[in-house]
PAMAR-105972 format. One record per residue (C-alpha): x, y, z. Coordinates in steps of 0.001 Angstrom, whole numbers, padded with zeros to 6 digits, always signed. Layout:
% residues N
XYZ...
***
This chain:
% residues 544
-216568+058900+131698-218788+057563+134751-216459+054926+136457-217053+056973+139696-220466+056603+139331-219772+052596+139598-216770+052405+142286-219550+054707+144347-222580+052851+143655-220197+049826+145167-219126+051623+148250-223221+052671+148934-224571+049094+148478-221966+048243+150671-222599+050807+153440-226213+050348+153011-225429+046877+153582-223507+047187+157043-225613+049780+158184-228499+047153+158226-226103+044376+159842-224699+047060+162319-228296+047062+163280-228687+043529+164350-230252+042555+161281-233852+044094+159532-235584+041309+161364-234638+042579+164868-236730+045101+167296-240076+046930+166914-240430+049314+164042-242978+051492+166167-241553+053595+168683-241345+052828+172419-244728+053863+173767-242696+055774+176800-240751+057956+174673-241668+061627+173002-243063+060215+169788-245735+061212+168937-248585+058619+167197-250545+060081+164836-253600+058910+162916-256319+060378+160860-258009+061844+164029-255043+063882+165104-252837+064186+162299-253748+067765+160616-254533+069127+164322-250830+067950+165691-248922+069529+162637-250888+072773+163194-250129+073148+166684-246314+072630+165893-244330+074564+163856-241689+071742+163056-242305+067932+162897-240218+065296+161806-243275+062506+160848-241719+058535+159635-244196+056609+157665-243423+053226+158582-245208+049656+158636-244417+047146+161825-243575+044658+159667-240642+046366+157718-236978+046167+158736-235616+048859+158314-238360+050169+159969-237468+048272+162906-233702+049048+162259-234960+052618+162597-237275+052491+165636-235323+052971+169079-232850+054968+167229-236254+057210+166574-237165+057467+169841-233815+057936+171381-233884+061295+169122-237031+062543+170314-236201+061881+173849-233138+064020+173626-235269+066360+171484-237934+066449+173942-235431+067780+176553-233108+070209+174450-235687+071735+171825-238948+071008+173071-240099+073040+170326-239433+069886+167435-241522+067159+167479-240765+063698+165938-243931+061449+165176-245159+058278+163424-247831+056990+161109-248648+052967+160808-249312+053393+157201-251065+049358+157686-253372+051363+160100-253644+054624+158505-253251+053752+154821-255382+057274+153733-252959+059141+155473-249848+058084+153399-251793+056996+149963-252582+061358+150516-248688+061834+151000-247855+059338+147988-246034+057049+150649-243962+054623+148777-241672+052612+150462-241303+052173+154114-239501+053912+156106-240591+057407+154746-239649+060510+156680-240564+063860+155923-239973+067408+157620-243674+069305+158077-243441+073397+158386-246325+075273+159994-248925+072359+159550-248569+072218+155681-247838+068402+154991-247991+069180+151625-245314+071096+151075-243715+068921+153555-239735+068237+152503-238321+064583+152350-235467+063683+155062-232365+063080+154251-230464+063361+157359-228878+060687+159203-230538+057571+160835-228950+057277+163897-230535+059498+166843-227592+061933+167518-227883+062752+163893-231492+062778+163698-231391+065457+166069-228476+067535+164722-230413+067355+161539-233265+068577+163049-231723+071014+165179-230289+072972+162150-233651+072907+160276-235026+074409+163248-232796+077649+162829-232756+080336+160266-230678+079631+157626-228052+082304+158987-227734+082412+162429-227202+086129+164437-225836+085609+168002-227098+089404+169781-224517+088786+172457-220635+087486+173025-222373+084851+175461-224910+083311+172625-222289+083413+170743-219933+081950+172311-222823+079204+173113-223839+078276+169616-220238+078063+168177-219406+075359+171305-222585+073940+170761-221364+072752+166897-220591+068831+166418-220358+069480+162770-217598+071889+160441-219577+075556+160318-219279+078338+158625-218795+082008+159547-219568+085396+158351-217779+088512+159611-216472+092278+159626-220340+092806+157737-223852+091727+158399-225456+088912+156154-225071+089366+152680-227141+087721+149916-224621+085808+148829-223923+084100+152294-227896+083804+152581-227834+082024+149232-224940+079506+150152-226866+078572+153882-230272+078520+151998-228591+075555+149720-226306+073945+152271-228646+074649+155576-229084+070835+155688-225251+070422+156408-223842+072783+157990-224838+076108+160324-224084+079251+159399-223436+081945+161574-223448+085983+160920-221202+087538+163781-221702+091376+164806-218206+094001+164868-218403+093913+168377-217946+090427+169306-215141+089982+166454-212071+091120+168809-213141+088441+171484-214059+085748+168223-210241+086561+167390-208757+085338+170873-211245+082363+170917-209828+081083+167275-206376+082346+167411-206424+084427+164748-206615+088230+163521-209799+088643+161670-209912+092271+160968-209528+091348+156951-211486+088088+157402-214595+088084+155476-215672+083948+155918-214508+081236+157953-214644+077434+157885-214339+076262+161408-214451+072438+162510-215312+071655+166579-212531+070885+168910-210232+072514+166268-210901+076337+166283-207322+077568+165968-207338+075789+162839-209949+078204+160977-209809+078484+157521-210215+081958+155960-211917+082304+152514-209168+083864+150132-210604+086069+146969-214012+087593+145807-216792+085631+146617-219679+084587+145107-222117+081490+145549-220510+079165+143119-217419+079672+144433-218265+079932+148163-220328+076988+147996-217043+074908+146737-214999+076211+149059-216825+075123+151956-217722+071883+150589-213676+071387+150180-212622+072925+154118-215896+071247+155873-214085+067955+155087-211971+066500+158146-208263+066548+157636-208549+062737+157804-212094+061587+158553-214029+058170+158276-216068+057498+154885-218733+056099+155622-222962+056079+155444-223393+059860+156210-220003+061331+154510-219355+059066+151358-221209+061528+149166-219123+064465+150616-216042+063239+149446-217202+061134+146520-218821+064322+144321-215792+066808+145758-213969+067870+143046-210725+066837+144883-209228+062803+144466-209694+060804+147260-206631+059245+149154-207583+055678+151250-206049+054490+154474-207821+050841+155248-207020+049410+158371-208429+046374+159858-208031+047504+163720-208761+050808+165465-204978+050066+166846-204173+050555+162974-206157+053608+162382-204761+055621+165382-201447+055020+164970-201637+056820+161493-204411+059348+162719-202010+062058+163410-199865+061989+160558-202545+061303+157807-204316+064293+159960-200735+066098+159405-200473+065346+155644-204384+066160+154954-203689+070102+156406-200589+069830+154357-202427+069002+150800-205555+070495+151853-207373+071954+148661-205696+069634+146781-206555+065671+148194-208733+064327+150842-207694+061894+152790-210135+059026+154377-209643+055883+156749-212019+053415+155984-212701+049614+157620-211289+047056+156014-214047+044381+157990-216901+046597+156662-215462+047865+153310-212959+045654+151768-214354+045046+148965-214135+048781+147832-210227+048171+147385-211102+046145+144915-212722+048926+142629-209971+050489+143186-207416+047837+142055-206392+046585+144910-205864+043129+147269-208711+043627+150218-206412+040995+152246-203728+042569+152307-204649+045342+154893-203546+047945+155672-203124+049727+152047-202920+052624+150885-204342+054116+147435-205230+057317+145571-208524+057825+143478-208267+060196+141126-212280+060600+140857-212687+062988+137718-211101+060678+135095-210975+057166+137505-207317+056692+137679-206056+054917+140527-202430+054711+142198-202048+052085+144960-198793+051742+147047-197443+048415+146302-198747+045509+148917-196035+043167+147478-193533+045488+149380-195326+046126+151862-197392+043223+153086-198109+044242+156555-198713+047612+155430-196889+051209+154651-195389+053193+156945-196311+056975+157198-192977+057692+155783-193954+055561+152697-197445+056952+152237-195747+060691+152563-193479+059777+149737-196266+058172+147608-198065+061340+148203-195368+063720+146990-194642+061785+144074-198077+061283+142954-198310+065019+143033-194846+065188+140539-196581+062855+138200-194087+059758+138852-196757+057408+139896-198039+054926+137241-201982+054209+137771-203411+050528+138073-205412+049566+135055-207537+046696+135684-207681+044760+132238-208553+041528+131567-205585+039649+129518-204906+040391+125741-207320+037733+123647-204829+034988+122472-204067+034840+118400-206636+031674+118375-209462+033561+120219-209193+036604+118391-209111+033623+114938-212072+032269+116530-214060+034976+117941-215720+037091+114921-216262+040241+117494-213461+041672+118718-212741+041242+122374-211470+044649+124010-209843+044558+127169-208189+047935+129052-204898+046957+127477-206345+046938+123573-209025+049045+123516-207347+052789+122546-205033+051117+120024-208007+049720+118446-210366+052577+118884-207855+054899+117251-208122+053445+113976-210152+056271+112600-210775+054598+109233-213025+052137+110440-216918+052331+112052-216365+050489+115127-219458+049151+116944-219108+048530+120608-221011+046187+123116-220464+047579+127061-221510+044622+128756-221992+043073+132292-221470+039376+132750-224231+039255+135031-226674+041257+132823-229185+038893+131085-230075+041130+128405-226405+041390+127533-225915+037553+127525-229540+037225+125258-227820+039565+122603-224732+037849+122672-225665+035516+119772-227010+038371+117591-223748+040245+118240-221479+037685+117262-223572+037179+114103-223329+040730+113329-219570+040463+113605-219858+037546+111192-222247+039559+108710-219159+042049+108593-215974+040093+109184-214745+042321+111762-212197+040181+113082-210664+039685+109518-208998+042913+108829-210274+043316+105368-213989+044884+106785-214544+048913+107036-216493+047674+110241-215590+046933+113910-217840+044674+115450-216479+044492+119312-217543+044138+123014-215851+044880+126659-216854+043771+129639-216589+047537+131361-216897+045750+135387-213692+044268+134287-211786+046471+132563-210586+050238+133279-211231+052364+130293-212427+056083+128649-215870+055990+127732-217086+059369+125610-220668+059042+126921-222254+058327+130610-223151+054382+130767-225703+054084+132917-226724+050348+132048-225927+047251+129779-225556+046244+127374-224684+050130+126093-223717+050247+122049-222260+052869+120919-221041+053200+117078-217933+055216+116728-217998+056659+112947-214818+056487+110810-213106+060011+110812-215451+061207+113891-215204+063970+115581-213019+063796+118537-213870+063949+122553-211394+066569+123997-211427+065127+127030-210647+061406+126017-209311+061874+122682-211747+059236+121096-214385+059902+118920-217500+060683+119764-219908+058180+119691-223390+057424+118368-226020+055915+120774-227670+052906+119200-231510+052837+120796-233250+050381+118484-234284+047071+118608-231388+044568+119111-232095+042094+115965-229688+041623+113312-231670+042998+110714-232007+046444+112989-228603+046848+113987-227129+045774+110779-229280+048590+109005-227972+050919+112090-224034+050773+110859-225053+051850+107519-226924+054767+108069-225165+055927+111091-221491+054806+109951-219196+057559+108023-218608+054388+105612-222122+053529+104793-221134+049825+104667-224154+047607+103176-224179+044578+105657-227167+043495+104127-225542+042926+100662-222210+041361+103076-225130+038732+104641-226429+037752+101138-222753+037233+100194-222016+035434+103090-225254+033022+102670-224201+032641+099321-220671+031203+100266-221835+029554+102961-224612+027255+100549-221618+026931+097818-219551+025810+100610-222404+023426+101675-222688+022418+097579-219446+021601+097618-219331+019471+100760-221994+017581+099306-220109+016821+096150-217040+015978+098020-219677+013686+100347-220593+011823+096885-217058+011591+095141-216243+009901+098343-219208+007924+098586-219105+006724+094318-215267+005825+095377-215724+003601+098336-218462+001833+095996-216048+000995+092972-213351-000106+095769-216057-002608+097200-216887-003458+093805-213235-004361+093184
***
């Protein structure tokens, strides 16, 4: 099951979205940079001789007329003006693909704005960006890709410079020099996070600077401001499980989700706890407690604010009322279960000693999750309605009867090509008389935006139809049966010959449509007779 993979696709539009109104809008400002700052404008004269004479350049491909390209501009230069003065040594630069097309048709430039990182002149091995877009991440980005991937301080005072230097969680290596796997795990996670190596010698001082005895130590996650608070890697490492370890203690105790961090906590392994406020007045009066209960179930939850103005309509992925803020919720990610403190109760909002409580008893299993479902189809509907509507609160009941091929529709209401098979669906369901009990075959549809439910196979777009076979073999994971993908084309004639070859039943629905056309002419024969006996009647009577 995916439903992650929607409730995150959500939260990115919607990021993306007030990232770009943050910005004053994609029509605002100049997409080149300022002429008076340290980018660099290249063109076909001086483009190969620039990257040769520097060994790292961040180069946008842009075009003046594109918004986010002006979105992106001063925030640009800004970062190569602080560059400029900190690490002369990285270069940021610019190509007007309108004015230079050769240059970017050679780099396959295709949307605007592109950046790429160029190493030692070679733009074509040159590696796409995908760092922040505001300047003080620009240049920590850029910062760390100008470093090794494992850093080696030669002296307490570096040292002691680099790890006061961090603005970002790093990671540490003691009591040994570099191993591979450490190399391994900064080689893959460079782009995030700095990795240092630190020599026997300085470890005693490294002790009294984080508080802690590291004679047994062997890693260390370590987050600024916060470097009593190191985390020490417990068991045998190696880069799988290294690399999910860090990826679990890099993540603040309670940190914002938003643009740059939504990924982090949206692929961790760990569910996701929500805190929307409306106010920073909201957010830091919690910030120390939800700080306090994420070092408490650290490992186990993460625990996010997020802004209610910018994000509210993420509560409603996950179940809940985006008005009535602040609210609290838990996202179990892995199977999309979600557990919301109840905003009847609590209308202007739960105290800490309420959210502590929902934690702990979330933990002990005593919470019941929302389901969003649309309501149970009426005894008429389901009368009328030849497929079978399945909503969250119907759907396992009816997908557990194992002695039927069931047929499924996943649709979106806004998806044309959902709404143009729509009529060839329901006939279908007529062809097999799904909604009449007697049939061996299930012809049904769910609107999956609407309604919160297992899916055996990753839907990645509608309509999705997947066949479940009488007496299938079952999913562990959802207990359902594992379904068969129909690919074909979506006319009667294909999907009807689809449910016999594919079902466990082998039901003919080409025989059931000839029967059905058959009853449906006798029924019109008979009409017709009716129409005359009715007719010769009302000519005697006028007669009379």
């Amino acid at each position: 099951m995916q439903f992650w993979k929607y409730s995150t696709s959500v939260l990115a539009t919607l990021l993306a979205v007030v990232s770009v109104s943050q910005a004053g809008g994609p029509t605002d400002g100049e997409a080149a940079a300022d002429p008076n700052s340290a980018v660099v404008k290249l063109t076909s004269e001086n483009f190969a001789s620039f990257l040769e004479e520097n060994p790292l350049v961040l180069t946008e491909f842009f075009a003046p007329w594109c918004g986010y390209c002006k979105i992106l501009g001063p925030e640009f230069s800004k970062a190569a003006d602080t560059l400029n003065e900190s690490h002369p040594n990285i270069k940021l630069a610019q190509v007007d693909c309108t004015a230079d097309e050769a240059i970017c048709m050679e780099h396959e430039i295709k949307g605007y704005p592109t950046l790429k990182i160029v190493r030692d002149g070679d733009s074509k091995k040159a590696e796409d960006y995908q760092g922040p877009r505001e300047h003080q991440g620009i240049v920590d980005y850029m910062i760390k890709q100008s470093l090794p991937a494992v850093q080696a301080p030669t002296s307490w005072e570096d040292l002691e410079k680099v790890i006061d230097e961090q603005t970002k969680p790093f990671v540490l290596q003691v009591n040994s020099a570099a191993d591979e796997i450490f190399k391994k795990v900064a080689n893959l996670k460079r782009k995030d996070f700095s990795f240092i190596n630190v020599d026997k010698e300085f470890l005693k001082s490294l002790g009294t600077k984080l508080g802690q005895d590291l004679k047994k130590a062997q890693f260390l996650v370590v987050h600024p401001k916060q470097l009593t608070d190191a985390v020490l890697f417990d068991g045998k490492a190696d880069v799988e499980k290294l690399s999910e370890w860090i990826d679990i203690e890099t993540i603040p105790y309670f940190g914002d989700m938003d643009r740059d961090t939504y990924m982090s906590y949206m692929t961790s392994p760990l569910p996701i706890a929500y805190y929307f406020y409306k106010t920073p007045e909201q957010r830091e009066a919690v910030a120390e407690a939800m700080g306090k209960l994420g070092r408490k179930y650290r490992s186990k939850l993460n625990i996010v604010g997020l802004d209610a103005n910018l994000f509210g309509r993420h509560a409603e992925a996950i179940n809940m009322n985006p008005e009535i803020v602040p609210l609290f919720a838990i996202q179990h990610i892995a199977d999309n279960k979600k557990y919301g403190v109840n905003q009847t109760e609590h209308p202007d909002g739960p105290s800490v000693e309420v959210i502590e409580q929902f934690i702990e008893d979330y933990f002990n299993d005593k919470l019941t999750p929302i389901i969003k479902s649309e309501p149970l189809p009426t005894a008429e509907e389901i009368a009328a309605n030849p497929v079978v509507k399945l909503v969250a609160h119907n759907y396992k009941d009816i997908l557990d009867n194992l002695e039927k091929d069931i047929f499924v529709k996943y649709y979106a209401p806004w998806c044309g090509h959902c709404k143009k098979l729509a009529p060839v669906w329901e006939e279908l369901a007529e062809v097999f008389g799904s909604n009449k009990g007697a049939s061996g075959v299930i012809i049904a549809d769910i609107d999956h935006t609407s309604n919160d439910v297992d899916v055996p196979y990753e839907i990645q777009g509608y309509p999705t139809l997947l066949l479940f076979p009488a007496n299938g073999e079952l999913d562990e994971r959802t207990g359902l049966r594992k379904p068969i993908v129909f690919e074909g084309a979506r006319d009667l004639s294909t999907l009807i010959d689809f449910v016999k070859e594919k079902g466990s039943l082998n039901v003919d629905g080409n025989e059931l449509k000839a029967k059905l056309e058959e009853e449906k002419e006798s029924a019109v024969v008979e009409e017709e007779k009716e129409a005359e006996k009715e007719a010769e009647a009302k000519v005697e009577h006028d007669e009379l």
